[in-house]
C-alpha positions as CSV (number, residue, x, y, z in Angstrom):
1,X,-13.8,20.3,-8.7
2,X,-10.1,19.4,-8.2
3,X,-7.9,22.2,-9.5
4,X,-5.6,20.7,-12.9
5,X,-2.1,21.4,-11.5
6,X,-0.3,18.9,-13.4
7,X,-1.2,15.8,-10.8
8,X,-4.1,14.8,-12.3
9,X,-4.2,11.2,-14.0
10,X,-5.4,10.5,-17.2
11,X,-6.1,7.8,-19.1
12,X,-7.0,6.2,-22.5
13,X,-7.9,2.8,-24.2
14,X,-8.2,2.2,-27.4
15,X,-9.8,-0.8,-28.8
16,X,-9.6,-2.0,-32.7
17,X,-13.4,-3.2,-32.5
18,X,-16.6,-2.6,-31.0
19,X,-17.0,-6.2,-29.9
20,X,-14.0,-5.7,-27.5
21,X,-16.0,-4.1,-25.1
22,X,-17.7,-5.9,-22.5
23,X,-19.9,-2.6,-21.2
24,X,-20.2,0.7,-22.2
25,X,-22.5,4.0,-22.7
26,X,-22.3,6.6,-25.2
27,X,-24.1,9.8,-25.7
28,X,-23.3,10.5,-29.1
29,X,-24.1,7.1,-31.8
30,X,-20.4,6.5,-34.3
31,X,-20.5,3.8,-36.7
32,X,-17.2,2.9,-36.8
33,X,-15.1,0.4,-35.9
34,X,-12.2,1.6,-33.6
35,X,-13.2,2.7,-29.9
36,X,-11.7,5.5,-27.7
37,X,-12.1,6.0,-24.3
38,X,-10.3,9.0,-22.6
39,X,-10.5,10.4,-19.9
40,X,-9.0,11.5,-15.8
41,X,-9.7,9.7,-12.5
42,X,-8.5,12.9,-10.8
43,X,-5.3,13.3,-8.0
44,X,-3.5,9.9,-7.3
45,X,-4.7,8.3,-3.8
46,X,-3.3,5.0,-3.7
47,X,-2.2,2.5,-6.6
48,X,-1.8,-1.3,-5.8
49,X,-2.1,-4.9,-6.7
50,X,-5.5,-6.9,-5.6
51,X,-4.8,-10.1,-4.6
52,X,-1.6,-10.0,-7.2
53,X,-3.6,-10.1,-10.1
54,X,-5.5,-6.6,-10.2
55,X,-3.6,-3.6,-10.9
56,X,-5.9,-0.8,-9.5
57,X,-5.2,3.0,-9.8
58,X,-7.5,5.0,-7.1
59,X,-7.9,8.5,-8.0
60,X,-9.9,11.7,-6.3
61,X,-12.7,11.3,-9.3
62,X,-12.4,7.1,-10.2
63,X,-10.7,3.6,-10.5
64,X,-8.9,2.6,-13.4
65,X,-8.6,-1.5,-13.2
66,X,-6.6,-4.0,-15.5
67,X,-6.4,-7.5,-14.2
68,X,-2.2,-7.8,-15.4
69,X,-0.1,-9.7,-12.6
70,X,2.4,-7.9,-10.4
71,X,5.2,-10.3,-12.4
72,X,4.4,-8.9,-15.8
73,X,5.0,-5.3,-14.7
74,X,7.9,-4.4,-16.1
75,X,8.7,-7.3,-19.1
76,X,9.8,-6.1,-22.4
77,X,7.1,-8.0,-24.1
78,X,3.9,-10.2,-23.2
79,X,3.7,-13.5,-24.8
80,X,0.2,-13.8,-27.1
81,X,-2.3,-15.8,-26.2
């Protein structure tokens, strides 16, 4: 296991609802609402845009994803759908 020296990256996503989710698995059955996902994908390796539409974070223990173009990086706000 990678020693925590402060380079580790973490993560979290919280979701209002259940039915957000598209896949997950839990140990321990809640019954409420809000989801929270936390977590580390370990020592940063590489971080980069696939095929501009992809931002993917590759770390020592996983691969944190979120399709979000390269051009929204960095706006103030997002126009809602």
């Amino acid at each position: 296991m990678e020693e925590k020296n402060g380079k580790e990256r973490f993560f979290s996503v919280e979701l209002g609802s259940k039915s957000d989710l598209k896949n997950v698995s839990l140990a321990n059955g809640g019954h409420g609402e809000n989801v929270l996902v936390e977590g580390t994908i370990g020592g940063l390796r590489t971080a980069r845009f696939a095929e501009g539409v992809v931002l993917e974070v590759v770390g020592s223990r996983g691969v944190l994803r979120i399709n979000v173009a390269e051009n929204e990086i960095g706006r103030k706000e997002v126009e809602s759908e």
